[in-house]
N, C-alpha and C positions, 0 to 999 in steps of 0.2 A: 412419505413425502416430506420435503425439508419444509422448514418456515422461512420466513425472513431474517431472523439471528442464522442462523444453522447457514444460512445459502450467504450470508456477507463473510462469516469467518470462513469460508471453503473458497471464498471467488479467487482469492490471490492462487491458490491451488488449482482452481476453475483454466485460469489465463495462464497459466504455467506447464498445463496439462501434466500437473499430479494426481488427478483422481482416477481411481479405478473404472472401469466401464460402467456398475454401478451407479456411483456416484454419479461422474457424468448426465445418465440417463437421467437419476431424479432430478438433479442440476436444473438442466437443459427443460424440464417439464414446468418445473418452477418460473423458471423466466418464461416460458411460454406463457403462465396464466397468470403471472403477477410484472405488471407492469412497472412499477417502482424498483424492483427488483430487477428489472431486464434494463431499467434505466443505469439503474449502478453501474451492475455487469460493463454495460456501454462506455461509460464514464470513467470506472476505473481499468478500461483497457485501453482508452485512450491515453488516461495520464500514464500507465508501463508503459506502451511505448516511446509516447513524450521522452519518456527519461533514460530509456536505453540511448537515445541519439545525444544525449549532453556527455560531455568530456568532461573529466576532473581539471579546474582550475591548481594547476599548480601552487605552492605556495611555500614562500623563502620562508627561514629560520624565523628573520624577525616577525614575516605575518601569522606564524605561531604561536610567538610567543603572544604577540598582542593580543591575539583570541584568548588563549590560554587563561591570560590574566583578566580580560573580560569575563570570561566563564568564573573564573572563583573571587569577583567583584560581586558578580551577579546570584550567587551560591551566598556567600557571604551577609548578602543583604538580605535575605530570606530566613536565614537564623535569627529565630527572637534573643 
């Protein structure tokens, strides 16, 4: 039987249906008798498909660039 480490690193595989029948079974047993865990499950299949429905914001050269230089501002000041 999984644990609770073992059943959060498998759940993105879980909602993706990557796991072998196997897996699945113990999976699916697991959130049957652990509630906190079936909450996840719940939780993070909601935010997947949340986020399959958002489109990529486009974005010009210049709003690259300004990220860009934000990021090694921000890199930058992290170095002692």
């Amino acid at each position: 039987m999984l644990n609770c480490k073992e059943l959060s690193e498998q759940a993105s595989d879980y909602i993706d249906k990557n796991l072998s029948f196997l897996e699945r079974v113990q999976f699916r047993l697991h959130i049957m008798m652990c509630k906190h865990c079936h909450r996840f499950v719940e939780q993070l299949t909601v935010t997947v498909n949340a986020t399959k429905t958002l489109k990529p914001k486009p974005m010009s050269e210049q709003d690259i660039e300004t990220q860009a230089n934000k990021m090694r501002v921000e890199r930058n000041s992290k170095i002692p």
